[in-house]
Every structure is written in structure tokens, then in C-alpha cells.
N, C-alpha and C positions, 0 to 999 in steps of 0.2 A: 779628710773630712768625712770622708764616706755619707752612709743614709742621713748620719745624722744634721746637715746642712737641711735637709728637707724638714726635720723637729719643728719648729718654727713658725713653720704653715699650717699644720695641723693641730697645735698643742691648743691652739685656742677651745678645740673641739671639749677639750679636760673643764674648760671655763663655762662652761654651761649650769651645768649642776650648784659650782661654787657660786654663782652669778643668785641663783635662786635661795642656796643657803643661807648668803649673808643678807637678802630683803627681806628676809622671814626670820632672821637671828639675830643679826646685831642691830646696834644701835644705827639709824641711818646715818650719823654722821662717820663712823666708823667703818661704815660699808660703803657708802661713797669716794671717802677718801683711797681705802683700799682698791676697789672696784675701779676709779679711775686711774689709779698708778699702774695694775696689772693690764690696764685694757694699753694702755701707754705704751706701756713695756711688751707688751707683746705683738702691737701694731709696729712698734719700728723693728724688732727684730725678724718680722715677717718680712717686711720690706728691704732690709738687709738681704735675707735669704734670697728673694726673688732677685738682687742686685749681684751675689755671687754667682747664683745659678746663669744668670746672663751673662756675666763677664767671661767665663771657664765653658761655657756651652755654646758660645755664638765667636770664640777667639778663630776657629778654623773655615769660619763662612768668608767665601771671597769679596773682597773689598770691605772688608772690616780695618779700621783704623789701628787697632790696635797692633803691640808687636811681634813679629813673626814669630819668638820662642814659647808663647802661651797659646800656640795653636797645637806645642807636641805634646805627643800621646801622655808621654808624664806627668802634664800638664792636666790633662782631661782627666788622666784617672782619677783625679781628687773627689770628682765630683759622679758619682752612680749616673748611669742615661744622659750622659752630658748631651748628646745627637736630637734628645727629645725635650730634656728639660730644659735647654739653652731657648734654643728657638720659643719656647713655649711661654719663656720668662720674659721675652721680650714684650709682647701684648697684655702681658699681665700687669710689668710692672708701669706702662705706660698709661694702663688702665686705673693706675691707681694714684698716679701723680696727677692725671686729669681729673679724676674723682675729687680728691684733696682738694686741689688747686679752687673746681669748681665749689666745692662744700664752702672753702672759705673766704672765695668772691661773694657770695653770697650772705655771707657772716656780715661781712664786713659792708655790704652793701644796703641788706636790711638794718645795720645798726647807724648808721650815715643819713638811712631815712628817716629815722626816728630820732635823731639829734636832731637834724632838719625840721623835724614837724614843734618842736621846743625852740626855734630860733626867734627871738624878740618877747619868750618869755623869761621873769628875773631868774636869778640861779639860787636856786632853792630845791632844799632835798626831797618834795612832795612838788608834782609840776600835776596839775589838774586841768585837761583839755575838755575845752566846749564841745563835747560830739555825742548824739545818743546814742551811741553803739557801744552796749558793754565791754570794756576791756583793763584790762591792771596789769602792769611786768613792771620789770626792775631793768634799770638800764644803768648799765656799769658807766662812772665816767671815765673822762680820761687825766692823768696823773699833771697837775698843772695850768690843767687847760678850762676842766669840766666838772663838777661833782657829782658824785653817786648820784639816784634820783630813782622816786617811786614815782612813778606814770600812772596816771586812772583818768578815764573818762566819767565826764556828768553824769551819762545812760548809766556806769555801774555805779557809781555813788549812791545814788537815788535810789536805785533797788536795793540797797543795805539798810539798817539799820543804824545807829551809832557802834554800837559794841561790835557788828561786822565788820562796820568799817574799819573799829581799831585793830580787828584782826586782821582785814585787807593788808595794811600799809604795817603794820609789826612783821607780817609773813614777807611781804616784800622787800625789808628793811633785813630780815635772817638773809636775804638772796645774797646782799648786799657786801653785808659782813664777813658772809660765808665765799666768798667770791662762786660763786655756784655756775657761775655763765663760764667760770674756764672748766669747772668739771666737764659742764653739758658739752664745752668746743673739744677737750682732747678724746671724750667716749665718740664724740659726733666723725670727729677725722681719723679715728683709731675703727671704727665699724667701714667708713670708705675703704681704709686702708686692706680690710681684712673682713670680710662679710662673717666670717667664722666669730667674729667680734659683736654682730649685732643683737646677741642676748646681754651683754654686760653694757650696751647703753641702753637698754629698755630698764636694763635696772637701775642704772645712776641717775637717769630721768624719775623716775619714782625717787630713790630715796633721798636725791636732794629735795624735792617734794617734801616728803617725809619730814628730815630734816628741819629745813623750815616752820612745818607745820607744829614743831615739837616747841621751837624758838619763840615761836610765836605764840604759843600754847602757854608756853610760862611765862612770857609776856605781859600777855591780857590776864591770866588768872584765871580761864574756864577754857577747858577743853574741847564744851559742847559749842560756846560762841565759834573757837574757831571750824568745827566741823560744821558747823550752820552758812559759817561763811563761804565753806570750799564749794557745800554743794547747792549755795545760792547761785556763786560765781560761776560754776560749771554748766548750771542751766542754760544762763544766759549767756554765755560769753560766746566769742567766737573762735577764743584760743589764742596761743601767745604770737607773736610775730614771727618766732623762725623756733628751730628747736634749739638754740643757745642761749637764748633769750630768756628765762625763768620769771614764773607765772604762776597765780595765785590758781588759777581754773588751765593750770595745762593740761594736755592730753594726755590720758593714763588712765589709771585704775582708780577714781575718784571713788568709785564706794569702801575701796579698801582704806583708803587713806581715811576716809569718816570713821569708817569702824572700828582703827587703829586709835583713830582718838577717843573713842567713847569706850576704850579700856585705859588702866590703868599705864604712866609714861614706863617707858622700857627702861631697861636700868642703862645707867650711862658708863660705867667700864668697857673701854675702847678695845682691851685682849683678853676675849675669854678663856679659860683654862682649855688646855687641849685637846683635854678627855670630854669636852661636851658637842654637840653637832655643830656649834656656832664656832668651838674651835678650832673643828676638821676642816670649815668654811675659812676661816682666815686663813691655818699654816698651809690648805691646802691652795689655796691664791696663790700667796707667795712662794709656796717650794714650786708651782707650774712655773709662775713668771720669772722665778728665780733661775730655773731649767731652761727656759725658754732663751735667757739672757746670754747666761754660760755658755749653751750650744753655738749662739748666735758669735759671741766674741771667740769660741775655738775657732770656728770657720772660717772668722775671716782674718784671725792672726796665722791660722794655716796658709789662709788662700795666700794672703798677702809673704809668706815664706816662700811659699813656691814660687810664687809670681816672680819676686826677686831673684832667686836662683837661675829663674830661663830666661830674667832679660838679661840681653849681652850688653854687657859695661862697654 
């Protein structure tokens, strides 16, 4: 396997740059989608990594469970500093299955509250609660059981307009469609997984935004109602319930998102040619998470050859 079992952990550092080229180049839905496949793909192969580097690094610590032929030196040399990076992976990778775990207790927690506060109202795709406290999200149902549903309170109604409103509940209705709350959960558990990740959900946060705002923009038919509405809603509001959640007024870069709309729609061709910067943004995603993948499955169809060879049948 050599260094390259370590690739993995660091390639996210390449996703930075591309992370910023495709929210200023492409179409946000295209950047989205991208953005959350590479952060994906690059979040499990990390954690892969940290699960090799602990099996092959921590095999010759005494009282280790595992079997006595993957503690020989044979065995170790697969992997570069096995003495430093075993030990090392152990804390790491603990830290990040706790991470996870807790990110999506709390997914799952916040969304349970907010089916909850909907209990004894009828099941309709628009659920409007008596509260004066500005707020609007989109709350995914569930398959059987619950229907999609736009959430708004009174306090924001009232402060909109009509034509806000229809942007309100159009922008929240793209969340919908768009299923946008699993982007935000794999960018959100793929940034635990690998902090090296945390620029490509600051972007996926934005362009599903974006996104939305585009959906919804052709929707209603005026681009300034829906900018009227993002940064009415952003005034007041107090923000969405969790970051998986998608939100008319989430937290982000609201002036950009206005100013986005009060030019002309981006063009909607999802692969731009690859001779333009929007195209070195895409192929350059995919050949990192592509490289990312590849390294990740040599290592561990290596690990897993080796490992074979020194258990004794």
C-alpha cells in the first residue's frame, strides 16, 4: 500500500478551490449534486483509511484481539509508520464515529420535534402554526406514513407580502422536490467525518439555497419578488432548525444569494466544456474523488491480501 493508504486523508485538502469554483460557476443544481457525491466519496474513503491504518498499526499492541500472524513485520510493512499511525488511528477514528453518530442523533432528534409540534394538525402539504416568531423550512416526510410539508409560522406570514409569500412556500416546495435535506445530511456527516471537508458543505449549504431560489424564481415569474423575500425572511427570522433542515432565510451568504437573483438565471447545462474554469471545477472534483476512491479500494484489497496470507488456516 505504501504512502499511498494515507491519500485519502489529505486529498480533501485539493477540494477546497473546486468547492469555491463550482458556487461561482456552475449551475447550483449541478454543483450540489457534484459537491455532495465528492464530499461523500471522500468522507468514507477517509474513514476507510483511518480503519486500515488501525487494523495494521495497533495488530502488535499486547491484548489486542486480533490474530497473532498480522502483528509480523510483513504484515506492518504495508503500511509506512505503522508504530505511529496505528496508535494514532485509533482516537481518530473513534472520534469520528462519535461525531457522526452524535450529528445524526440530533438530525433525527430535531426532526421528531418538528413532526411533534404538527401532531393533531390535518396532513396537508402547507402546515401553518400559530406562533409570532418568524420561521419557514421544509420538513421532508416520511415514505407511507407522512407527507412532504412547508412549515411557516403566523409572525412570518404577516410580515410578507402575498407575492413573498408565493415565494416563501415555491422556495420551500424546490427543498422538497429537490430532496435537499439529504444533500445538507451527507455534506453535514461527510465534514464530521473529515474537517478537511468543511468547505464543501459550506458550499452545498449555499447552493442548495441557490438552487431553490432559481426554482422558485421560475415559479413565481419575478426574480426580484423572490430576492425581496429571502432578505425579508433573513431579517427576521431566527434560522432554520438544525443544518439539515432547509430554509427559506438559512444561514449563509444572503446578500449573495439576492444579488445572484437580480442578474440574469445562469444557464442550466449541468457539464461544462472542459476547457472553461467551470469545467476544470467539475472534471477536477471528480478525477480528486475519483483518486480518492481508487487509492482507498487498492489499500484495502492489498490490506485484505496480506491479511489472508498471515492468517493461519
Amino acid at each position: 500500500m505504501g504512502v499511498f493508504v494515507f491519500l485519502p486523508l489529505v486529498l480533501p485538502l485539493a477540494a477546497w478551490p473546486v468547492a469555491r469554483l463550482a458556487e461561482q460557476r456552475l449551475h447550483p443544481r449541478t454543483a450540489t449534486r457534484l459537491l455532495t457525491a465528492v464530499a461523500g466519496v471522500l468522507a468514507v474513503c477517509s474513514t476507510l483509511c483511518l480503519g486500515l491504518l488501525m487494523i495494521v498499526g495497533t495488530a502488535q499492541l499486547p491484548g489486542n484481539p486480533l490474530p497473532d500472524g498480522w502483528s509480523d513485520p510483513e504484515v506492518r510493512a504495508a503500511v509506512p509508520y505503522d508504530e505511529l499511525a496505528g496508535p494514532a488511528a485509533i482516537p481518530a477514528l473513534l472520534a469520528v464515529l462519535v461525531s457522526c453518530a452524535s450529528a445524526a442523533r440530533r438530525h433525527v432528534r430535531v426532526r421528531r420535534g418538528a413532526e411533534g409540534a404538527l401532531a393533531g394538525l390535518p396532513a396537508r402539504s402547507v402546515a401553518v402554526l400559530p406562533d409570532p416568531d418568524p420561521y419557514a423550512y421544509a420538513l421532508p416526510g416520511r415514505r407511507g406514513r407522512t407527507p412532504d410539508r412547508v412549515v411557516a409560522s403566523t409572525g412570518m406570514l404577516i410580515r410578507l407580502g402575498p407575492a413573498e409569500r408565493r415565494a416563501l412556500f415555491a422556495h420551500e416546495r424546490a427543498h422538497l422536490k429537490g430532496r435537499h435535506h439529504r444533500h445538507l445530511l451527507v455534506v453535514h456527516l461527510a465534514a464530521r467525518a473529515n474537517p478537511f471537508l468543511r468547505p464543501l458543505r459550506t458550499a452545498v449549504t449555499y447552493t442548495a439555497e441557490r438552487w431553490a431560489d432559481e426554482e422558485a424564481a421560475a415559479e413565481v415569474g419575478s426574480r426580484r419578488t423572490v430576492a425581496r423575500a429571502i432578505g425579508t425572511a433573513a431579517l427576521m427570522s431566527r434560522g432554520p432548525l438544525t443544518a439539515t433542515l432547509p430554509a427559506l432565510a438559512q444561514a449563509g451568504p444572503v446578500p449573495r444569494r439576492v444579488a445572484a437573483l437580480l442578474r440574469p438565471a445562469p444557464a442550466a447545462r449541468a457539464w461544462p466544456s472542459a476547457f472553461t474554469t467551470a469545467g476544470l471545477a467539475v472534471w477536477g472534483a471528480a478525477a480528486g474523488a475519483t483518486l480518492s476512491a481508487l487509492s482507498s479500494a487498492n489499500s484495502a484489497v492489498t490490506l485484505f491480501a496480506v491479511l489472508r496470507a498471515a492468517t493461519p488456516m
